[in-house]
Each structure stands twice: as structure tokens, then as C-alpha cells.
MARVEXMI-792516 format. One record per residue (C-alpha): residue in three letters; z, y, x; residue number from 1. Coordinates in steps of 0.001 Angstrom, whole numbers, plus 524288, in hexadecimal, padded with zeros to 5 digits. Layout:
<recs>
 type    pz    py    px seq
  ALA     Z     Y     X NUM
...
</recs>
This chain:
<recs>
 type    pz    py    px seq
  UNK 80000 80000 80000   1
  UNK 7FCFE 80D13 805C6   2
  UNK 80143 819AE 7FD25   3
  UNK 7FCB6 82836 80156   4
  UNK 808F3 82F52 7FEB4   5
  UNK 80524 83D61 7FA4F   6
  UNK 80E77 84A39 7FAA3   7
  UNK 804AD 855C2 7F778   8
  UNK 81065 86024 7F933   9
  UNK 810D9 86710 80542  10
  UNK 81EEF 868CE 803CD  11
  UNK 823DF 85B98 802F3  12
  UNK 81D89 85713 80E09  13
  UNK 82496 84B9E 8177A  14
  UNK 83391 84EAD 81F54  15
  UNK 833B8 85BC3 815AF  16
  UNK 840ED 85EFF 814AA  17
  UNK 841C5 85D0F 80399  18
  UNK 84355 85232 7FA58  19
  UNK 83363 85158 7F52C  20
  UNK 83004 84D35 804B5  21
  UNK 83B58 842B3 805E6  22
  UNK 8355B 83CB8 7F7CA  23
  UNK 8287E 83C73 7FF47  24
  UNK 82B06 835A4 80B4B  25
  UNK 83629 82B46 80305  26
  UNK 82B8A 827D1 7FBFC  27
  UNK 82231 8269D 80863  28
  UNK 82CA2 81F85 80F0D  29
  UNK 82D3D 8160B 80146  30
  UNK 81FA4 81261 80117  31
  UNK 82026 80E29 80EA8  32
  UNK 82CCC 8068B 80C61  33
  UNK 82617 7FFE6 800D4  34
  UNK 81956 7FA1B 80AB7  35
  UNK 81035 8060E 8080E  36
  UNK 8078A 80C88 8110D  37
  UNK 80BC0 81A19 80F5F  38
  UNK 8025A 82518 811A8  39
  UNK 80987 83311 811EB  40
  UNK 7FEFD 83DD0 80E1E  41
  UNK 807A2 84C10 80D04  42
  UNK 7FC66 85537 809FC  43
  UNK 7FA19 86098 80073  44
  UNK 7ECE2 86449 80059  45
  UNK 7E621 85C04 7F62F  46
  UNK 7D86D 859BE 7FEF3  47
  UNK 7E00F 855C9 80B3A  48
  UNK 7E763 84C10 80206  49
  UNK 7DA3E 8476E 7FD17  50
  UNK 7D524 8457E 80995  51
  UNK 7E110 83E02 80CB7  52
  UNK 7E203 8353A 80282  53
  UNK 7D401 83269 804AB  54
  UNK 7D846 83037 8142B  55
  UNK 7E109 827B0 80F9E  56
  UNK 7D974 81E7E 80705  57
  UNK 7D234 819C0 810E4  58
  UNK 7DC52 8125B 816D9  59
  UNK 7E119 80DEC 808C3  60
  UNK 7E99E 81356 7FF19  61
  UNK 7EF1A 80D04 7F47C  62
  UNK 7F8DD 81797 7EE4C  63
  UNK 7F997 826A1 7EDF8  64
  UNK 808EA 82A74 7EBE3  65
  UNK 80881 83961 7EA66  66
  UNK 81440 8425C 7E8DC  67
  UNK 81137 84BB5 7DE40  68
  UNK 80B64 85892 7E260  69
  UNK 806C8 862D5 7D820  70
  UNK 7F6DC 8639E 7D5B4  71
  UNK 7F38A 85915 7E003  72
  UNK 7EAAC 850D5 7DAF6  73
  UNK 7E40E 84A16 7E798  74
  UNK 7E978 83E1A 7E721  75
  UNK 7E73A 83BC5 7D83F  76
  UNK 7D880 83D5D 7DB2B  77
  UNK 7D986 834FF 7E66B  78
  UNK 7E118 829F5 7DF03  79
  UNK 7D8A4 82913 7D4AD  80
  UNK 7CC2D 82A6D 7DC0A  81
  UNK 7D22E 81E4E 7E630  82
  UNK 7D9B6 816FD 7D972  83
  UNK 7E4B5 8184D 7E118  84
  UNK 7F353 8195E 7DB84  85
  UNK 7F879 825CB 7DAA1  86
  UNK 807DC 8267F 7D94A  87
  UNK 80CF3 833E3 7D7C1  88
  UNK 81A4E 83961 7DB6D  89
  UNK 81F19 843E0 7D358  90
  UNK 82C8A 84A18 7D65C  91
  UNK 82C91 85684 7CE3E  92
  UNK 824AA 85CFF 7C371  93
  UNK 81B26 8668B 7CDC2  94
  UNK 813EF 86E8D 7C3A4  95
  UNK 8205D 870E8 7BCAF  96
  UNK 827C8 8773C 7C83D  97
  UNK 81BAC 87EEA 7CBC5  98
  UNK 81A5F 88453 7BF40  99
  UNK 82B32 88778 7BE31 100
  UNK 82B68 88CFC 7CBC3 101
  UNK 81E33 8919B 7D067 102
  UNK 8175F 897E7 7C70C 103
  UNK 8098F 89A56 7C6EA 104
  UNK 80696 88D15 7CB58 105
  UNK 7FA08 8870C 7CC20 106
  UNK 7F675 87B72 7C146 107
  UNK 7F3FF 86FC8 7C716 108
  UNK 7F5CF 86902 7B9A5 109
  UNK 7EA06 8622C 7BC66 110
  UNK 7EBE8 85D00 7C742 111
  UNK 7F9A8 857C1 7C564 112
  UNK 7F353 85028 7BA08 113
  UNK 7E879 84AEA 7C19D 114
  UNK 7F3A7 845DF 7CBA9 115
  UNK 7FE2B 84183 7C130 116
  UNK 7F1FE 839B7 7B8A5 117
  UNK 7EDB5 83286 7C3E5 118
  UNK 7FC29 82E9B 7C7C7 119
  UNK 7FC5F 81E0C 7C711 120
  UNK 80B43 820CF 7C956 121
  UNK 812F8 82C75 7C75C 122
  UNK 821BE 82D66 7CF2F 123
  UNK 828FE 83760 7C698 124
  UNK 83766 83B53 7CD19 125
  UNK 83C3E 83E3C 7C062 126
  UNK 8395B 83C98 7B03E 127
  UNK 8370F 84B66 7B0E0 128
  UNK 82CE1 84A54 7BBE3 129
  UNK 825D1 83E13 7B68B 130
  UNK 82571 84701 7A7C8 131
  UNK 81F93 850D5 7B1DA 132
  UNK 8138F 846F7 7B7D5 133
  UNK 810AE 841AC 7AB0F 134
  UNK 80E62 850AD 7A53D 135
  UNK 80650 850D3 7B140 136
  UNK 7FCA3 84583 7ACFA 137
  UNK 804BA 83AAF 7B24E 138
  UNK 802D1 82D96 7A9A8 139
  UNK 810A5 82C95 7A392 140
  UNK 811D4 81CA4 7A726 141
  UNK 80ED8 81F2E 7B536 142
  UNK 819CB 82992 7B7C4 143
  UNK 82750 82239 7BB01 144
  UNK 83365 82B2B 7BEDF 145
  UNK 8398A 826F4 7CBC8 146
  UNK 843D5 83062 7D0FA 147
  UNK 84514 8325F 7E01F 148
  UNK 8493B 827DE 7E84D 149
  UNK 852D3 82723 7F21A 150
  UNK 8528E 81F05 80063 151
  UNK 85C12 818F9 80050 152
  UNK 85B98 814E8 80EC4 153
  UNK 85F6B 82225 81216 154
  UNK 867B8 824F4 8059C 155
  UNK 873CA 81ADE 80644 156
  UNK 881A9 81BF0 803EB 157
  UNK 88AFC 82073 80D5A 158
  UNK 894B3 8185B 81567 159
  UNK 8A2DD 818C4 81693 160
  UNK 8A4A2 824A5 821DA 161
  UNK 897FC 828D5 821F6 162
  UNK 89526 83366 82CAA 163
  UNK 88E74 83C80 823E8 164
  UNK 8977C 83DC9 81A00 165
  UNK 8A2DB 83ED1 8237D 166
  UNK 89A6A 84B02 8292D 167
  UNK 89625 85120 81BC4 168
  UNK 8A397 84EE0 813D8 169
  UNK 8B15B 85078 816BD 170
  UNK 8B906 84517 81503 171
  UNK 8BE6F 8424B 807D3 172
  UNK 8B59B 84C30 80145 173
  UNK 8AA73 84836 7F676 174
  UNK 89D32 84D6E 7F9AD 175
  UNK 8944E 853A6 7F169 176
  UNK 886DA 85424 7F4E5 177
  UNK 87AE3 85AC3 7F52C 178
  UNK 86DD7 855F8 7FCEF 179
  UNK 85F48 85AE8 7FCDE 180
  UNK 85985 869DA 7FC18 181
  UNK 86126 873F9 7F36D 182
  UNK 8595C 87905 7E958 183
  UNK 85C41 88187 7DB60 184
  UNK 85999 8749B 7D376 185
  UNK 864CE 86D80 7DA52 186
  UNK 87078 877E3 7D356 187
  UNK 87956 8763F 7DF38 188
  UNK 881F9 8830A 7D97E 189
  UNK 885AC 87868 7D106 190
  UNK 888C1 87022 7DBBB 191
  UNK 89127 87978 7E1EA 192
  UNK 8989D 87AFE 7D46B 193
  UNK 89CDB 86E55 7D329 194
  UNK 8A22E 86ED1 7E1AA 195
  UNK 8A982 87B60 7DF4D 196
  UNK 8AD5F 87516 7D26B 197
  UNK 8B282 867A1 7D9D1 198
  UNK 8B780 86FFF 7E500 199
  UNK 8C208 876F5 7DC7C 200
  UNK 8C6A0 86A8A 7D536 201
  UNK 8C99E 866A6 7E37A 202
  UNK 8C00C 85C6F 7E69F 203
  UNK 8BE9A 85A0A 7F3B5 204
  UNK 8B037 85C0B 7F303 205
  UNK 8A495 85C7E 7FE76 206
  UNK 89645 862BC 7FDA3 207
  UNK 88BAB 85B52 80503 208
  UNK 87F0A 86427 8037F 209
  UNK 8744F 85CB0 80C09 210
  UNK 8680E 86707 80B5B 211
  UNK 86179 87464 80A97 212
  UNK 86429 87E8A 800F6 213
  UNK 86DD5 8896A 7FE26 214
  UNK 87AB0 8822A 7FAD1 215
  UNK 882C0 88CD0 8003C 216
  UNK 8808E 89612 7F63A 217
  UNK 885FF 88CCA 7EB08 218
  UNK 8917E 8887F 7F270 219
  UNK 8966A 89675 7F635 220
  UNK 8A562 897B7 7F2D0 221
  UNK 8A2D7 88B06 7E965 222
  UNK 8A5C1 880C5 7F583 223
  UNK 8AAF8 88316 80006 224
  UNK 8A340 88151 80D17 225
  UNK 8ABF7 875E3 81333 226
  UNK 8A958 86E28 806AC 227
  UNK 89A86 86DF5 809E4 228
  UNK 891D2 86645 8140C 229
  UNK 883B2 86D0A 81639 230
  UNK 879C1 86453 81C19 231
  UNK 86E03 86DF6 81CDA 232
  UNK 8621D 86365 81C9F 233
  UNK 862AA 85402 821C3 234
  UNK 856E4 84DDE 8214B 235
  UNK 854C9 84404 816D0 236
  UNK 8545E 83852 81EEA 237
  UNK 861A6 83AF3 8240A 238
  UNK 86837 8409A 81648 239
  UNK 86C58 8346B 810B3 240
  UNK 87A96 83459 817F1 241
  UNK 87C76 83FC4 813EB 242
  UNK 8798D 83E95 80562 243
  UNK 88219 8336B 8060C 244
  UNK 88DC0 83C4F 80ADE 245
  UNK 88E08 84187 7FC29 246
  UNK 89747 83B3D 7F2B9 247
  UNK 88FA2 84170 7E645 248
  UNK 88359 849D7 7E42D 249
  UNK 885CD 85443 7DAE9 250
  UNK 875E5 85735 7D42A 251
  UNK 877C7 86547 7CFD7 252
  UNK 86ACE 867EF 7C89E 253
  UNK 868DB 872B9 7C06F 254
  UNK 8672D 86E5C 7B1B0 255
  UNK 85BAB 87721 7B28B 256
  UNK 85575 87383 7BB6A 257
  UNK 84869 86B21 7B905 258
  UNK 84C98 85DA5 7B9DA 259
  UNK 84067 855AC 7C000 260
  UNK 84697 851D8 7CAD5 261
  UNK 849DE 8458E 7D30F 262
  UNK 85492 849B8 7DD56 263
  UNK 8535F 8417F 7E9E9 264
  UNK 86230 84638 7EC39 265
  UNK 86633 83D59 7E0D1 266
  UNK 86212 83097 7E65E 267
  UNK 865A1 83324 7F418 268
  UNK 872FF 8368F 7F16B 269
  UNK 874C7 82B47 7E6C4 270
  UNK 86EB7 820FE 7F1C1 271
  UNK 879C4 825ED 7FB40 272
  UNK 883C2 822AE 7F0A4 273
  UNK 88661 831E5 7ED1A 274
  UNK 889D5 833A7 7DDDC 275
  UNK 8811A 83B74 7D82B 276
  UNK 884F9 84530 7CD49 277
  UNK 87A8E 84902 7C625 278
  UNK 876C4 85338 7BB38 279
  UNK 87208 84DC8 7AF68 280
  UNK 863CE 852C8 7B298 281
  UNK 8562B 84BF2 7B15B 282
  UNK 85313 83F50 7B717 283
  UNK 86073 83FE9 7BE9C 284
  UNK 86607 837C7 7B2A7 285
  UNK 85C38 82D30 7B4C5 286
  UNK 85FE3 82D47 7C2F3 287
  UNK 86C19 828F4 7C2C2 288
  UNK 87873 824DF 7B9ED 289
  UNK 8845E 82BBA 7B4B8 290
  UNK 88F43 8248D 7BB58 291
  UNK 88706 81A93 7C0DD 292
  UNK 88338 82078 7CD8D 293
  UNK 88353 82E6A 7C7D1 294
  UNK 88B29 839ED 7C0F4 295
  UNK 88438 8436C 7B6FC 296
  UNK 887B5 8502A 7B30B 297
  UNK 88236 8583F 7AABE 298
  UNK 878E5 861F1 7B281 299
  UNK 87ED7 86FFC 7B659 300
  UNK 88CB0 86B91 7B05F 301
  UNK 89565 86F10 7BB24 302
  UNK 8A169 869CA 7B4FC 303
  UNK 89BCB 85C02 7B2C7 304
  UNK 8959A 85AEE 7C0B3 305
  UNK 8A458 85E7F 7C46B 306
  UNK 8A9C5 853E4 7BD2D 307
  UNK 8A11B 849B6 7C20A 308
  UNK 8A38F 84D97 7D0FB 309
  UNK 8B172 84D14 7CFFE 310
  UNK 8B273 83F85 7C795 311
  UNK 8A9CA 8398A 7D479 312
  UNK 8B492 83DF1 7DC83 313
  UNK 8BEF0 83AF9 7D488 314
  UNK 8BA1A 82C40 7D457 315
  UNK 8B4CC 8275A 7DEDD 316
  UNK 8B1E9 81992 7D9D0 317
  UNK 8AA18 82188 7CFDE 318
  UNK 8A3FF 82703 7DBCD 319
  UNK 8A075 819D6 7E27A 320
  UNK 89C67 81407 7D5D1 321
  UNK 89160 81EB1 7D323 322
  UNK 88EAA 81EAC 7E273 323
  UNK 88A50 80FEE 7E17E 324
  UNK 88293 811E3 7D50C 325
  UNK 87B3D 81C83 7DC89 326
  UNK 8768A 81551 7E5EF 327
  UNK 87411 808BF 7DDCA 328
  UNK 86CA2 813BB 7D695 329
  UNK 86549 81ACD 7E2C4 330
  UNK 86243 80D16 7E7E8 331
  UNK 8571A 80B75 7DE6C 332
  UNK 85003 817E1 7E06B 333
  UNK 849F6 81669 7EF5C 334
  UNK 83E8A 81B91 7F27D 335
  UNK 83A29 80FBF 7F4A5 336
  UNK 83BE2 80B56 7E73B 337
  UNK 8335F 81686 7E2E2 338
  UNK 826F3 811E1 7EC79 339
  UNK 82A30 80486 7E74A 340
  UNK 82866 8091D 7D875 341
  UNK 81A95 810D1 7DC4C 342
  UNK 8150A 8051A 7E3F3 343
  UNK 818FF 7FB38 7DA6E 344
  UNK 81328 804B8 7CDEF 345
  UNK 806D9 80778 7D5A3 346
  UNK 8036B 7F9E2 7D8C6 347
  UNK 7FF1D 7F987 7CAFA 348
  UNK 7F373 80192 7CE16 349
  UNK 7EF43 7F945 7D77F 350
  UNK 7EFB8 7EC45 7CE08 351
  UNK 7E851 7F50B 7C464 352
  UNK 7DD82 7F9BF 7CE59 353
  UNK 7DA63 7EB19 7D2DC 354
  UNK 7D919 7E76B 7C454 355
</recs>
């Protein structure tokens, strides 16, 4: 088997420092794990992908796996012209945000429906995002929803004196965490609440922020500075010890806030055992269970989101009871799994061409 992998956005390209380019190369890394033949083509200009494609067919391809790029339509021509699958990523609803935060926008309605309508598979991250493809000319029994996946080689529980956590947290203190790039969606002031909250009912309380953005301004005379560890960036083959140095991972987001989203934080921190406490938001009730191997709150209820932090400190076989269910729960989202679902779905296609 021998895939072209396709990222058309300039800005996700491979070892960029943001979530989109670590979903590209798990994925790469997935196929390869599964047998394939993986051909990485990172390329924006629709003639030079073309040209590519047609490079690469000479030497045999037998699956196009394209990460969703607005008004590229290349490698829909080329599939159908070559009768070759075409699977098609799709991690957020493109011509929505363009037309919400970039107005004036070109239409490239018609070529997002050329590309969705000549999808043999479509990867949706969410139910909001596979909604989203079929509106875009996707046939609605060839979208499935798979969330992000998690590797869980890197991703694993800690052990009993681990070195990072003796670094990050002072002993005897539970560790809230925070891992990935800042941004408005995340609500971190809400975040910082809850700490300030927790601080003054005197729990003993530690803030692990692992990432870029402007936490300061949130946490200013809310928590004080020796009850938070900064780690400005770690690369995210080396993150997974510290993720595991949390003891719960507070998700803040803004009620809001469009909800389309798959957060790779989620099933990093649940593979490492961390206890995830989630608003009640989206897809993020499919992804996990309400004292199973999660907590819910309801979303922007600071009270609540209290309450649940304190009962996981309060009972710590609680606490070890939802950590195993997390990871029991992160366990069957790998990557891998995912590369295993598109090869086994598009093996159809070749039965059906032979015929």
C-alpha cells in the first residue's frame, strides 16, 4: 500500500510548533506503522501538487489521504481521473471561520464541493465538522466522526517518584494543569477562578501551565506566583512526562464559543492517567464518561467546576478510580487505530474496482 499524504496549508507544515502539524505527522507516522508506503507531499500551490501527484503515480499509488484545505481541489481531479481512493481529513468547518473572522473572503463553494463529492472516505473530528463536510457535498454514509487520537507510546502514566513531577510540583500539592497554545477559545480567566476559588478554601493547590500564551494576565493577584510552574514550550515528543505530572485537567471553554472541536489535550492527558474535568460542551460528552474516567460541569459555572475539583481531592480513591478509566478510555483512540479504520474502509474500493 502506498498513500500520498497531502497538507495543502502552508501553515501546518512538518516540526511546526501547533497542534494541526503534530495531527499530520501522527497520522504519517500511523500509516507507516500499519505496512504503508507513506509518501509526504506538503505543498500549496494547486499545479505543483498536480504535478506531484502525477510524479507520484508513476511509481504507484494506491490512496490519496488529504488533510482538508479550503478551495483545493487537485487531488479530487486527480483521484477521479486515476480511480484512486480519496480519504479526506477534515478537522474544522474552513469556510465557516473564514466567513466569522475574515470577511470579504473569496467563495470557493465550488470547489469544496468538487473535493467533499469525490471523498470515498471522509475523517470528520467531530459531529459538528462531519454536519459541516456533508453541507459541503460530502455523501452522508461515507463521513464517520473519529475524534483525535492520542500515542500512547509517548502518553503513559506516571510512576511512583517520577522526576518530572518532583521538579514541576511541590510535594504533597495536587496539580492542575494546562498544556498546548493559549488561545481566547480556551477561557483560562475561568481557570484562574477556580484556583483563586480553591486557593481560599485552603487547598493546597499547584498550576502546571506547559505552553505559549499570556497566562500572566489572568493569574494577577488571583494565584500567587509560588503556586505556579511555567514551562514556556517543550517539544511534543518530549511533553508526555510532563502532562503526566498533572493530577486533573481543568477544560475551561467558553459556552460560546463554537464547539467543532476535537482537543488533542484531552486524550493526552487522559492516556497519562490525568482526570479530566470537562464542560458539558459538544462532542466532549461523547468523549468520555461522567464518573467513569471523567467529571462534567456545566460550561462557564464556576461554582460547579469548584465542586468537582475539590471532591477529586477530597477522595483520592475517587481519583484513582477515574484515573484508570481514563486510560482504559485513551487506550482505544491511537493514532494508529485511526490509519487502521481508513485502510480497512478503503479496501472496499479496491474489491469494487476489480469487480
Amino acid at each position: 500500500m502506498r498513500i500520498v499524504c497531502l497538507n495543502q496549508d502552508a501553515g501546518i507544515g512538518p516540526g511546526r510548533k501547533k497542534g494541526a502539524a503534530v495531527h499530520l505527522a501522527a497520522m504519517r507516522d500511523a500509516f507507516v506503522v500499519q505496512g504503508a508506503e507513506v509518501v509526504p507531499l506538503d505543498e500549496s500551490d494547486e499545479k505543483r501538487v498536480e504535478a506531484a501527484l502525477t510524479a507520484a503515480r508513476a511509481r504507484g499509488v494506491d490512496l490519496v489521504y488529504e488533510r482538508y484545505a479550503l478551495g483545493k481541489s487537485a487531488a479530487a481531479r486527480f483521484t477521479r481521473a486515476q480511480g484512486i481512493p480519496l480519504v479526506l481529513e477534515v478537522n474544522a468547518p474552513l469556510a465557516e471561520e473564514e466567513a466569522r473572522y475574515r470577511a470579504g473572503a473569496a467563495d470557493v463553494s465550488a470547489s469544496d464541493r468538487e473535493l467533499f463529492s469525490s471523498a470515498e472516505l471522509v475523517i470528520a473530528v467531530s459531529s459538528d465538522v462531519a454536519r459541516y463536510a456533508i453541507e459541503r457535498g460530502a455523501l452522508p454514509e461515507r463521513v464517520h466522526v473519529r475524534p483525535n487520537g492520542v500515542d500512547t507510546r509517548r502518553f503513559r502514566p506516571r510512576v511512583e517518584g517520577d522526576a518530572v513531577r518532583a521538579k514541576l510540583v511541590p510535594a504533597g500539592r495536587f496539580a492542575l494543569g494546562f498544556h498546548g497554545r493559549l488561545r481566547p477559545w480556551h477561557g483560562f480567566e475561568l481557570f484562574a477562578r477556580a484556583a483563586e476559588r480553591m486557593l481560599a478554601a485552603g487547598e493546597d493547590i499547584h498550576l502546571v501551565l506547559v505552553g505559549e500564551g499570556e497566562f500572566e494576565p489572568h493569574l494577577a493577584r488571583r494565584v500567587p506566583a509560588e503556586r505556579v510552574t511555567r514551562i514556556a514550550w517543550v517539544e511534543h515528543a518530549e511533553i508526555g512526562p510532563y502532562v503526566a505530572s498533572f493530577d486533573a485537567l481543568p477544560l475551561t471553554y467558553d459556552p460560546s464559543a463554537p464547539c467543532y472541536f476535537s482537543p488533542l489535550k484531552l486524550a493526552e492527558a487522559m492516556a497519562c492517567g490525568v482526570v479530566p474535568v470537562l464542560p458539558a460542551l459538544g462532542d466532549l460528552v461523547s468523549a468520555a464518561t461522567d464518573e467513569v474516567d471523567a467529571l462534567f460541569y456545566p460550561a462557564g459555572d464556576l461554582e460547579t467546576l469548584v465542586a468537582k475539583l475539590r471532591g477529586l481531592i477530597a477522595d483520592p480513591a475517587r481519583r484513582t478510580r477515574l484515573s484508570r478509566g481514563a486510560i482504559a478510555n485513551a487506550q482505544k483512540k491511537s493514532w494508529n487505530e485511526i490509519a487502521a479504520f481508513v485502510l480497512d474502509s478503503t479496501s472496499a474500493h479496491g474489491r469494487r474496482a476489480e469487480r
